[in-house]
Structure formats: structure tokens, C-alpha cells
TORKOL-4160 file (C-alpha; in steps of 0.2 Angstrom, whole numbers, padded with zeros to 4 digits, m for minus):
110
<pt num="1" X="0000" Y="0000" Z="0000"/>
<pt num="2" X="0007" Y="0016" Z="m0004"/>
<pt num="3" X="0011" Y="0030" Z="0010"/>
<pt num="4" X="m0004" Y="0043" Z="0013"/>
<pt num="5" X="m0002" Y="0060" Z="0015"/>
<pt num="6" X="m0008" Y="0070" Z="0030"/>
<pt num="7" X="m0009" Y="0088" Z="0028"/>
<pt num="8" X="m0013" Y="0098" Z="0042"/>
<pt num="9" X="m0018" Y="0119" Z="0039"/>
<pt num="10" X="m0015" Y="0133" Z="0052"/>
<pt num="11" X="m0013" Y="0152" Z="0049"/>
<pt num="12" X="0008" Y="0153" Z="0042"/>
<pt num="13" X="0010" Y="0132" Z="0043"/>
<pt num="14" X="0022" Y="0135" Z="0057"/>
<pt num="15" X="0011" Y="0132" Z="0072"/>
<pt num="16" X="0005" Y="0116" Z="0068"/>
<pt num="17" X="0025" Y="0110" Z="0065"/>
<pt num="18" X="0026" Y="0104" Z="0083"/>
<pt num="19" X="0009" Y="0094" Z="0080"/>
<pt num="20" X="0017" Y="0090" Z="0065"/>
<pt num="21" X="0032" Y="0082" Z="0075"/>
<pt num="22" X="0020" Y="0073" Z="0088"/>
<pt num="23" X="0011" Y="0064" Z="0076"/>
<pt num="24" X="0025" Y="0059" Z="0066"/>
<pt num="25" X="0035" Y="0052" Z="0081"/>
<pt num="26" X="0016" Y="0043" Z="0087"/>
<pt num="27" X="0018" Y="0035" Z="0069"/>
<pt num="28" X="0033" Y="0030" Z="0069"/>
<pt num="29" X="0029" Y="0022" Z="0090"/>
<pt num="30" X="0017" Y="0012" Z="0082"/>
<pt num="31" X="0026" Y="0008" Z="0065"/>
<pt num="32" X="0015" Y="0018" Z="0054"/>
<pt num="33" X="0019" Y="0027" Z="0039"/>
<pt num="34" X="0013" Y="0043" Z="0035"/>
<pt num="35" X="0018" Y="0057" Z="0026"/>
<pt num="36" X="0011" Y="0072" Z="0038"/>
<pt num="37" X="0018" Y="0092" Z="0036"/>
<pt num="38" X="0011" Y="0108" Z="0038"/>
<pt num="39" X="0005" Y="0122" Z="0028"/>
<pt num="40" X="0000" Y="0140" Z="0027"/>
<pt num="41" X="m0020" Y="0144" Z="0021"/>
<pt num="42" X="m0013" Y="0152" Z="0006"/>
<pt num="43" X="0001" Y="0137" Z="0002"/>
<pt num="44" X="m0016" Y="0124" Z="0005"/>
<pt num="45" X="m0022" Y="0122" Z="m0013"/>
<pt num="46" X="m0004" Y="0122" Z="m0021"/>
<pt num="47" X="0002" Y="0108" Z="m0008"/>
<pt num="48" X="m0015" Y="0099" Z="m0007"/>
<pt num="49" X="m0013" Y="0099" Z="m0028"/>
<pt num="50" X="0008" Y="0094" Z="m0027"/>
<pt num="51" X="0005" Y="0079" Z="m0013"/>
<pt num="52" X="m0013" Y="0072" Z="m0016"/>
<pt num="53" X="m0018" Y="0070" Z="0004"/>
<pt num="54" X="m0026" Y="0056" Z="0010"/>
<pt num="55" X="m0035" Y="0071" Z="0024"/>
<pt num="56" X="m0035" Y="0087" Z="0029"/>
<pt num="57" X="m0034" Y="0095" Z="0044"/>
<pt num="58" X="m0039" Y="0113" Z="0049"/>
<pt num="59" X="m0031" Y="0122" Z="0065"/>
<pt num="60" X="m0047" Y="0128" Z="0077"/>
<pt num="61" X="m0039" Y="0147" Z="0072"/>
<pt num="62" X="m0043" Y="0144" Z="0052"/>
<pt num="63" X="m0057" Y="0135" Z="0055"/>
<pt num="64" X="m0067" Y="0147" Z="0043"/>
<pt num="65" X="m0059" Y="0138" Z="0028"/>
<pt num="66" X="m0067" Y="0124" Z="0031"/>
<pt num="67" X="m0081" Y="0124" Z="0020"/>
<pt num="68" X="m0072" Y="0134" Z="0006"/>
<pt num="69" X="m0059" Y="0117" Z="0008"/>
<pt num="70" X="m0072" Y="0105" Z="0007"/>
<pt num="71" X="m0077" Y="0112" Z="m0009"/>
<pt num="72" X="m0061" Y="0114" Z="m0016"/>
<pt num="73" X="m0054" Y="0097" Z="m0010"/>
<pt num="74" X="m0070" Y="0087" Z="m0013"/>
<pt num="75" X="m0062" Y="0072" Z="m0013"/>
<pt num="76" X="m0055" Y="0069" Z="0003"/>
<pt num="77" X="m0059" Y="0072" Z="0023"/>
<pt num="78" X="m0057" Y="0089" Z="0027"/>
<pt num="79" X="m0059" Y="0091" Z="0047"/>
<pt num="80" X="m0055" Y="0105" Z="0061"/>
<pt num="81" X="m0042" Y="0099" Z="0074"/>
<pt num="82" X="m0049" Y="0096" Z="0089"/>
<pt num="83" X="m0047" Y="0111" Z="0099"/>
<pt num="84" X="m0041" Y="0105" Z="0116"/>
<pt num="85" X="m0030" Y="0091" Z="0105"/>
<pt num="86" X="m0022" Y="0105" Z="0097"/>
<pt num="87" X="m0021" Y="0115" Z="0113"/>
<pt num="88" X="m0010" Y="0104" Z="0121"/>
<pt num="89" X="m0001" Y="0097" Z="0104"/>
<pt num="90" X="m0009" Y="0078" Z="0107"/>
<pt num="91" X="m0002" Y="0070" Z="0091"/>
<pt num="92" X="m0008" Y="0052" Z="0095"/>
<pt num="93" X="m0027" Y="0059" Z="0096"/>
<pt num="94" X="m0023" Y="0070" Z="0079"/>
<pt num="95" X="m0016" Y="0056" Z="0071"/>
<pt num="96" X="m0029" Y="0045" Z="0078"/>
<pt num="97" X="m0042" Y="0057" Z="0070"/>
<pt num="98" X="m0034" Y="0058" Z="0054"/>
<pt num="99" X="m0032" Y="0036" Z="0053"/>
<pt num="100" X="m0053" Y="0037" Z="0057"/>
<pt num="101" X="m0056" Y="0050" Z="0042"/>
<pt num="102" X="m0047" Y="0039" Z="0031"/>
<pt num="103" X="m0052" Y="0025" Z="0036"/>
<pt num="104" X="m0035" Y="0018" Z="0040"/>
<pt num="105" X="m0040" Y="0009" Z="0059"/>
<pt num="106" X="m0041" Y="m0010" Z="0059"/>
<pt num="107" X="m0061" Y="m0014" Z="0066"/>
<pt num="108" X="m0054" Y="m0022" Z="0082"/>
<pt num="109" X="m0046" Y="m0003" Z="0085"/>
<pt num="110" X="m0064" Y="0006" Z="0080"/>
């Protein structure tokens, strides 16, 4: 199976790099792979046409994008981050999310 691609949105893409790194290492704890970065609002569209993401996910602060995404990137999952998740940088719970919205959980993990 070839490697997904998470993409996660904030404001300037650099405030979602820790989630960024918590999510990869959580991956990486459970022997997963995933492709997940960051990105600006403005950068979305370009990135989300270069890498082809499996999900997206919205920072709580951009959270008004979300239906302008959805219509833009009908073809996949486009989600806001958990607010308190992204609070407190939980990557195991993001990356959870993003495995539910893509399907990616085995049923004994559901």
C-alpha cells in the first residue's frame, strides 16, 4: 500500500509544525507510515494539488476555511483539529483522527 499523506492547515503552517512532529514520532511508535507536514491557508491548494492528501486538517484558528476546503478538495476528509487536541499538541489523538477519516483503523481498533 502506498504511503498517505496528511496535511494539516494553520494560519503561516508554522504552528502546527510541533503537532506536526508529535504525530510523526506517534507514527513512527506504532510503525506507521505517513507522510504528515504543515502548511500555510494560502500554500493549502498548491500543496494539497503537489502531494494528493489522503485528509486534511484545519487548525481551530482557520477554522473558517473549512467549507471553502471542502469544496475545493472534494475528494477527501477535510476536518478541524480538535481544539483542546491541538491545545496541548496531542499527536496520538490527531493522528488517531486523521487514521478514522481515512479509514486507516483495523475494526478491532474502531
Amino acid at each position: 500500500m502506498a504511503e498517505k499523506t496528511i496535511m494539516l492547515v494553520c494560519a503561516g503552517g508554522m504552528s502546527s509544525s510541533l503537532l506536526v512532529k508529535h504525530m510523526q514520532d506517534a507514527a513512527a511508535d506504532a510503525h506507521l507510515h505517513y507522510r504528515i507536514f504543515a502548511t500555510g491557508v494560502q500554500s493549502a491548494p498548491d500543496k494539497y494539488a503537489k502531494f494528493h492528501p489522503a485528509v486534511v486538517l484545519v487548525g481551530p484558528q482557520v477554522r473558517f476555511v473549512i467549507d471553502r476546503f471542502r469544496v475545493a478538495m472534494p475528494d477527501v476528509p477535510v476536518q478541524m483539529i480538535n481544539m483542546h487536541s491541538y491545545g496541548v499538541m496531542d499527536g496520538p489523538v490527531v493522528l488517531r483522527t486523521a487514521r478514522e477519516l481515512m479509514g486507516d483503523l483495523p475494526a478491532a481498533e474502531n
